[in-house]
N, C-alpha and C positions, 0 to 999 in steps of 0.2 A: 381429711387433712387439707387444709389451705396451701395453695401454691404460690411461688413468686410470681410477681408483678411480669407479664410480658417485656414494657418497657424497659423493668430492671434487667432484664434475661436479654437484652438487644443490647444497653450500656456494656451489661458485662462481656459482652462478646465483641464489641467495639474495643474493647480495653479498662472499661472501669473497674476496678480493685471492687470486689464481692468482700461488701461484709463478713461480720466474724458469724453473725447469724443464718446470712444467706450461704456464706459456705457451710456453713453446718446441716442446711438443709437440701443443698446439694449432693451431701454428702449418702444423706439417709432417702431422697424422694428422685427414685429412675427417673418419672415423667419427665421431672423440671430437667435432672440432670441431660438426659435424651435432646431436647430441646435447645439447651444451650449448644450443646456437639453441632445441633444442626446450623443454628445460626454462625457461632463460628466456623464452621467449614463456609455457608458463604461468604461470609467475612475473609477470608483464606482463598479464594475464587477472586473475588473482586480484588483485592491487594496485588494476586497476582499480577493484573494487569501493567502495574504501573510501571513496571523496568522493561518493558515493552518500546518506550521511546515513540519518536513521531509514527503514525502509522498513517496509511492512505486509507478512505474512506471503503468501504466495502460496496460492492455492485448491492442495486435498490432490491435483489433479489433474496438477498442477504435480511433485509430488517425483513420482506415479505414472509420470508420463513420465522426469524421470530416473534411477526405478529400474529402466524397461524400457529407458533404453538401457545400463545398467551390469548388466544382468541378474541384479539384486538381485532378494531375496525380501523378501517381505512384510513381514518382522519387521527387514529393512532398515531399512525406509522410515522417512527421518526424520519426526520431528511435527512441525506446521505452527505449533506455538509457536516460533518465534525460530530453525525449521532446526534444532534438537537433540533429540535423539531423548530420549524422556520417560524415564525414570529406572526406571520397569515396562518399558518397551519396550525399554532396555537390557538388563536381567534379564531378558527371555524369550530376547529376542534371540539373548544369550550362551550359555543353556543349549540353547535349540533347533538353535543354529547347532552346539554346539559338535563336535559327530561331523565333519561337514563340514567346518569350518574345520581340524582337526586333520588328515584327511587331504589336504586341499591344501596347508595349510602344507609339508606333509612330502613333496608333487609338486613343488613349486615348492622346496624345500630338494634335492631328489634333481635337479631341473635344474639349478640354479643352482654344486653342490658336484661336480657329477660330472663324471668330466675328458674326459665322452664329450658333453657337452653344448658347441658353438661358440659364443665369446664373440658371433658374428654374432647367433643364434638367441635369445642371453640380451636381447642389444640390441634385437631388433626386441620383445620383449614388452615391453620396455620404454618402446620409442617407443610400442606402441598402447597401453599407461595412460597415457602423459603426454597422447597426441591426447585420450584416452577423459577427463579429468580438466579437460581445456579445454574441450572442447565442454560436461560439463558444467555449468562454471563458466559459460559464456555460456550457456547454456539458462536456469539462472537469473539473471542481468541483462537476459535478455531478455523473461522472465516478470514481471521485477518491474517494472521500467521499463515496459510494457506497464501491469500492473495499476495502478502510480502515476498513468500518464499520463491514462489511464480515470477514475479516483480525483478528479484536480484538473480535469476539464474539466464535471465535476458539481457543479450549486449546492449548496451545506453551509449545512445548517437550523443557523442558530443562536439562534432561540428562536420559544416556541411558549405561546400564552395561550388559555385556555380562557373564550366568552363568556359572561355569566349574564344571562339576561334581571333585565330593571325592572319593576316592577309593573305600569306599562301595557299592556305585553307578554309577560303569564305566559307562553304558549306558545312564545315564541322561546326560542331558542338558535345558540352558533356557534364558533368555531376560527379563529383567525388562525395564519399560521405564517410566519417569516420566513426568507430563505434567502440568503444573499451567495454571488454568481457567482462564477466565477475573475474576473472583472476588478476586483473590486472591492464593485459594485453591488450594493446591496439590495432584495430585494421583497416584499411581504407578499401572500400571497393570504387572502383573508376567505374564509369560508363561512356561511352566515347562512340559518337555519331559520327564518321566521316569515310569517304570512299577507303577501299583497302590498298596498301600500297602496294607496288606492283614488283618492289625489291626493298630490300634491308626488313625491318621489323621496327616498332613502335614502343617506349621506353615511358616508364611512369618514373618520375622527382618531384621530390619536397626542395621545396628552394627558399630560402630567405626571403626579405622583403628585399633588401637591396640587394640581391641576386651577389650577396659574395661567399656564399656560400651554398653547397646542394648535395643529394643524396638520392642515391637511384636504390627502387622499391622492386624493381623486376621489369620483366616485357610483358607487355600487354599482348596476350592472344585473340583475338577476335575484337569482339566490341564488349565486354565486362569483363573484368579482375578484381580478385581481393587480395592486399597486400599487408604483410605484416608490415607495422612501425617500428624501427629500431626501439630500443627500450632507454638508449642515451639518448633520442633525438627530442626538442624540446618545442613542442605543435605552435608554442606561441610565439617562437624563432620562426621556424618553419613553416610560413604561414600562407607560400605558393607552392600550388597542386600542379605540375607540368604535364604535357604527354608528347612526347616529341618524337618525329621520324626521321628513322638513323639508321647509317649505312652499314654493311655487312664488311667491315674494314678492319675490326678486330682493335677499334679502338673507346676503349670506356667511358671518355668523356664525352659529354654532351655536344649534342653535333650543331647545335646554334638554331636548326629548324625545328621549331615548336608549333604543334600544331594547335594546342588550346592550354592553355592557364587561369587559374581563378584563385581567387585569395579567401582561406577557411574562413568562416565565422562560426565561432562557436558559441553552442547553445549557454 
């Protein structure tokens, strides 16, 4: 029994409408039918990919696993810029490969053309690239999805102000840095270098650019804090980080001595 055309069995699993004939013999021939299963399922593998959206390159360790299950060489391996192999690494690629690839082309032409080779034997090479081609298309959605998943359950610093001491305070210095969770939420952690005072306690604000406005985040205990952000406060209003030493008076506003300030910039 004659089989369909390989290529035909690749269109058709791409999407191209099967003839009245070729489905007919789909219908009645396992082999061919088994084969097309196979190629559309990676057809169905690779699609997957695509509502995937931007994704971040995978670590180089990543293509090194699937070029030892593809038992590629080195000058394989794609670069971990965007999965495409760099434009020098094409050109070594090519010319190093090229002895190589010339005498397998011409193994795989002397199987494929010789009439002592059985369409069985063309077929099963064929099924283990289409297996070898899935697996590793799923190796990488499984790498990237992994490394995504990693990626978004880490807070993202989005902005970072440097403190400058006030005259009262030449020796101080500090660092604010702010960082929104995957939920949402925002925190500032202070850092703050300066002698400890010897009464009252030390007070973290967000303050305006033109200081007409501010908003107290808690007391600074030692020299680091992490402070939630209001959920109304608007970081691009509030664009001075404060830390000021304030007396044990029982009064909530700002007591005018600041000991260091900086202005966010955000990434």
């Amino acid at each position: 029994m004659s089989h369909l055309d390989p290529d035909r069995l690749s269109l058709i699993a791409l999407g191209e409408p099967a003839t009245d004939e070729e489905r007919a013999h789909l219908d009645t021939c396992d082999e061919c039918a088994l084969e097309l299963a196979e190629l559309e399922y990676t057809v169905i593998v690779g699609r997957s990919t695509v509502g995937v959206g931007d994704l971040e390159a995978p670590p180089e360790r990543v293509w090194a696993g699937i070029a030892e299950e593809l038992g590629l060489g080195a000058a394989d391996r794609m670069s971990t810029a965007g999965g495409i192999p760099a434009a020098d690494e094409r050109e070594r690629a090519a010319t190093a490969d090229e002895p190589e690839r010339a005498s397998a082309a011409a193994s795989v032409s002397d199987d494929e053309e010789s009439p002592g080779a059985p369409a069985p034997a063309r077929r099963k090479r064929r099924t283990r690239i289409v297996f070898a081609l899935a697996a590793s298309i799923a190796l990488i959605v499984a790498a990237v999805g992994t490394w995504t998943l990693v990626r978004e359950t880490q807070p993202v610093e989005i902005a970072v102000a440097t403190l400058d001491a006030f005259p009262a305070h030449p020796d101080a210095s500090g660092t604010a840095v702010i960082v929104e969770k995957p939920d949402g939420a925002r925190q500032v952690q202070v850092d703050l270098e300066a002698a400890e005072p010897s009464d009252g306690f030390r007070e973290v604000w967000l303050i305006t650019e033109d200081a007409s406005a501010l908003v107290s985040l808690g007391t600074l205990e030692g020299s680091t804090g992490v402070f939630p952000v209001p959920d109304d406060i608007d970081l691009r209003e509030y664009v001075l980080v404060d830390v000021s030493q304030e007396p044990a008076d029982g009064d909530p506003t700002h007591s005018g001595d600041s000991i260091v300030r900086g202005e966010l910039g955000f990434a």
